[in-house]
C-alpha positions as CSV (number, residue, x, y, z in Angstrom):
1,X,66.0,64.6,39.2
2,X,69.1,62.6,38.8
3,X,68.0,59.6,41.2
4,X,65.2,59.6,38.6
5,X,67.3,59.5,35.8
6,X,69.9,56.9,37.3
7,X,66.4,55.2,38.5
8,X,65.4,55.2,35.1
9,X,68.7,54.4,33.0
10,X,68.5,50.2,34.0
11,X,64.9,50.2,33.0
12,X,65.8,51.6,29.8
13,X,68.8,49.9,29.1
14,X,66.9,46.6,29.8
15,X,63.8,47.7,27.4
16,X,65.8,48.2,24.6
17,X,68.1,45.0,25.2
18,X,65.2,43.2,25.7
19,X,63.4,44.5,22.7
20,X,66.3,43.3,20.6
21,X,66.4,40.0,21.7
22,X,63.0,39.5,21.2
23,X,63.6,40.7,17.4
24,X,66.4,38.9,16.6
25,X,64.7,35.8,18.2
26,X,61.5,35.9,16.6
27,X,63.7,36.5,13.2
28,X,65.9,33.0,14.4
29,X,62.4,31.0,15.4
30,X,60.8,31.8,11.9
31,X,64.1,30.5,10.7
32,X,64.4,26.7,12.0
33,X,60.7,26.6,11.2
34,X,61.9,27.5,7.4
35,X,64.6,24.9,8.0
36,X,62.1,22.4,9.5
37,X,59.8,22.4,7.0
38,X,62.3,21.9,3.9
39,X,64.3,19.0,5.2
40,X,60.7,17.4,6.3
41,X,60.4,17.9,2.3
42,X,63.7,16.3,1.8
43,X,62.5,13.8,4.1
44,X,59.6,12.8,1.9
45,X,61.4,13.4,-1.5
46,X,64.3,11.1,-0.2
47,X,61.4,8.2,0.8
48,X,59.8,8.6,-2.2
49,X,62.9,8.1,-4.1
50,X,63.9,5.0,-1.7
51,X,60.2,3.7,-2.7
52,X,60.8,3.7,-6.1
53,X,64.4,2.1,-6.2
54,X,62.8,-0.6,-4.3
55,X,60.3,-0.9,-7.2
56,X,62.9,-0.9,-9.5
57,X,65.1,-3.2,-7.7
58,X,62.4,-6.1,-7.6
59,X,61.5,-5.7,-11.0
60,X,64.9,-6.3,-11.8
61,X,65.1,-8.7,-9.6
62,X,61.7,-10.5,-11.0
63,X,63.7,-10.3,-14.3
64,X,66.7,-12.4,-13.1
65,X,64.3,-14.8,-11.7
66,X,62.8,-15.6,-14.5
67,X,65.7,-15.6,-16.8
68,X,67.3,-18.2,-14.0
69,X,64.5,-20.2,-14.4
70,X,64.8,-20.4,-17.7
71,X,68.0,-21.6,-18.1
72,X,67.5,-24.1,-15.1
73,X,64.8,-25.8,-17.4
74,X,67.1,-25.8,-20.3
75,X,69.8,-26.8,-18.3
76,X,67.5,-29.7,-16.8
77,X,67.0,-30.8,-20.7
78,X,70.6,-31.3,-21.1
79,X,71.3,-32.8,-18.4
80,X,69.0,-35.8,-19.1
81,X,69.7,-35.7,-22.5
82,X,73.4,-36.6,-21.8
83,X,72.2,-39.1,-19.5
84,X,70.6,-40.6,-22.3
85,X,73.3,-40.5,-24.7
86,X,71.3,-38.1,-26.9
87,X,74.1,-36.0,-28.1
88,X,71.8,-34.6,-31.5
89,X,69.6,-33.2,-28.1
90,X,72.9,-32.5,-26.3
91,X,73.9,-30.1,-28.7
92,X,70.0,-28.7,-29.6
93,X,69.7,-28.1,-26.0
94,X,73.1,-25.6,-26.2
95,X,72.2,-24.0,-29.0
96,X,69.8,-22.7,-27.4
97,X,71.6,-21.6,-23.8
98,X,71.1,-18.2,-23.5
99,X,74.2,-16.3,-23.8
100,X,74.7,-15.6,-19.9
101,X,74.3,-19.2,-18.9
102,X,76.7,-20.3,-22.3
103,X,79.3,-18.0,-20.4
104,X,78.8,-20.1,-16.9
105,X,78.4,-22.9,-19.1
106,X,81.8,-22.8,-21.1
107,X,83.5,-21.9,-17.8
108,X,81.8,-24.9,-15.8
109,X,83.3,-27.1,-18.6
110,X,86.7,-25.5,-19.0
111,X,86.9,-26.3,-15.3
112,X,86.4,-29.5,-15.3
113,X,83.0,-29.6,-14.4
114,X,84.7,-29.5,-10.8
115,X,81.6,-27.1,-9.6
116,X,78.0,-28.6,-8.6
117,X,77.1,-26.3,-11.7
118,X,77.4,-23.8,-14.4
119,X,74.6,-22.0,-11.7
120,X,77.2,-21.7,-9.0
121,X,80.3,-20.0,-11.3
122,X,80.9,-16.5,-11.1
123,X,80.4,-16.2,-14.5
124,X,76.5,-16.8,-14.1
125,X,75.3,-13.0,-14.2
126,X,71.2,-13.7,-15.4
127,X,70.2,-10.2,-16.8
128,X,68.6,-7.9,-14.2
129,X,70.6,-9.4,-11.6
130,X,73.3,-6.5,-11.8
131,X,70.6,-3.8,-11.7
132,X,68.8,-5.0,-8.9
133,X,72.1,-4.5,-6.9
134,X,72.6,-1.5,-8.1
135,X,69.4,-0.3,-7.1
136,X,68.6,-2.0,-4.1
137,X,71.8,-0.4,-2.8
138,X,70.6,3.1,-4.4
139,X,67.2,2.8,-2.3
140,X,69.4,1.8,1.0
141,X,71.1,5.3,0.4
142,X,68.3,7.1,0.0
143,X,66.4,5.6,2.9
144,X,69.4,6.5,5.1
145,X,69.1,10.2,3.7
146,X,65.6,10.1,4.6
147,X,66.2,9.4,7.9
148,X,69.2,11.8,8.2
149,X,67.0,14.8,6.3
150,X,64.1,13.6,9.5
151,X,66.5,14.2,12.1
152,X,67.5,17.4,11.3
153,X,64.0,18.6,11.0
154,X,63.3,17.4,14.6
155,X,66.4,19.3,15.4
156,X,65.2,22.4,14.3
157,X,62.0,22.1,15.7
158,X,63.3,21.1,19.3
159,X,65.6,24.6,18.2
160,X,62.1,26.4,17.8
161,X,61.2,25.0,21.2
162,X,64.3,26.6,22.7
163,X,63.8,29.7,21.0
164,X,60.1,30.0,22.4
165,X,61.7,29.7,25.7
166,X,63.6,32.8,25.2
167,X,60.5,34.9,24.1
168,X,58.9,33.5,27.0
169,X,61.5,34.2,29.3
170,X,62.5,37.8,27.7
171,X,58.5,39.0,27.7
172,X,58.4,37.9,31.5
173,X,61.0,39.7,32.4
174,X,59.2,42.9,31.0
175,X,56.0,42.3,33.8
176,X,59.1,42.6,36.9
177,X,58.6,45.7,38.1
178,X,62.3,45.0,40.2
179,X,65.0,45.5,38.6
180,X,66.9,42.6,39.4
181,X,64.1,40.0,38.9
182,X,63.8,41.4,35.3
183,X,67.6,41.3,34.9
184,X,67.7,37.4,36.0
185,X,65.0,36.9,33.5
186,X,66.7,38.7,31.1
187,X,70.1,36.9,31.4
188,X,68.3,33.6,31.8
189,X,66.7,34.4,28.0
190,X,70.1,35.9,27.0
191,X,72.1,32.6,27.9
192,X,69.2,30.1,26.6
193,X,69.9,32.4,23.3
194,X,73.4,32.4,23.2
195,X,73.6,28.4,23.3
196,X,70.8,28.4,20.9
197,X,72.7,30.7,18.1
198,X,75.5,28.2,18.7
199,X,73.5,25.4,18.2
200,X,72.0,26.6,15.2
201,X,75.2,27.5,13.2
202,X,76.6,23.3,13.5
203,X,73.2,22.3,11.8
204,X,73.3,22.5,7.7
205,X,71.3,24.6,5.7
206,X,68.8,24.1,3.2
207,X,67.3,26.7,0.9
């Protein structure tokens, strides 16, 4: 009777360990699938908002385009109008700068006209030009998050893999009828675990 019983007390010991492990790994595998799936969602929100700041950014861009050519054409005017000598055209023409190119402009001529340009001083901002910038720098940000929020979705997904090895490993070692073939299997699932719990708690969270 107690050869039975000391038969007996591994088997049991082992059920219920394993029983446990499968529990808390099934809990852990529905988990980083949770994870997976909502930083795949950051993943797409984050490309979608990269997408857009791209719009924005060459619509802005467009704009500063357009306001460059703009003043190039008046600038061409003037240009051949003081090669004419036509100083009532001269001073038409600046009348009608527009009031980013008069601030190049001014500065072009307080400098001696040392510069190929007013287009080539500092001053020279056309509008949109700023904005495009900003948000062409805003979608590079977010289309680095994207790509940050996709890797840690693989990397819970590869930890799902890893976690279905544990099942796997833990359910086989439930068919050995020896005891130390379903110990082996046992610890093998138990390790694969351990280094899967530690992998998990250095990933972020996202609820």
């Amino acid at each position: 009777m107690d050869t039975k019983s000391g038969t007996r007390s591994p088997h049991r010991f082992l059920d219920i360990a394993t029983v446990v492990l499968l529990a808390v790994t099934a809990v852990l595998t529905a988990w980083c699938g949770f994870e997976a799936s909502k930083w795949g969602g950051e993943m797409s929100i984050a490309f979608s908002q990269a997408s857009s700041a791209r719009v924005q950014a060459a619509s802005a861009q467009a704009t500063a385009q357009a306001a460059r050519q703009y003043d190039l054409t008046l600038y061409t005017e003037w240009v051949l109008a003081e090669a004419d000598g036509r100083q009532d055209l001269v001073e038409f023409v600046e009348q009608r700068f527009t009031d980013e190119f008069a601030v190049a402009f001014d500065a072009w001529v307080a400098d001696g006209r040392s510069e190929r340009g007013p287009f080539v001083m500092a001053e020279y901002v056309p509008p949109g030009t700023r904005a495009a910038e900003e948000l062409s720098a805003e979608a590079d940000a977010r289309f680095a998050d994207a790509l940050r929020n996709n890797q840690r979705g693989d990397d819970y997904s590869l930890l799902t893999v890893l976690f279905a090895l544990v099942l796997f490993f833990a359910a086989l070692s439930q068919n050995q009828r020896a005891t130390w073939r379903r110990t082996v299997f046992f610890v093998l699932s138990g390790v694969i675990a351990v280094v899967g719990v530690v992998l998990l708690a250095t990933f972020p969270i996202k609820i």
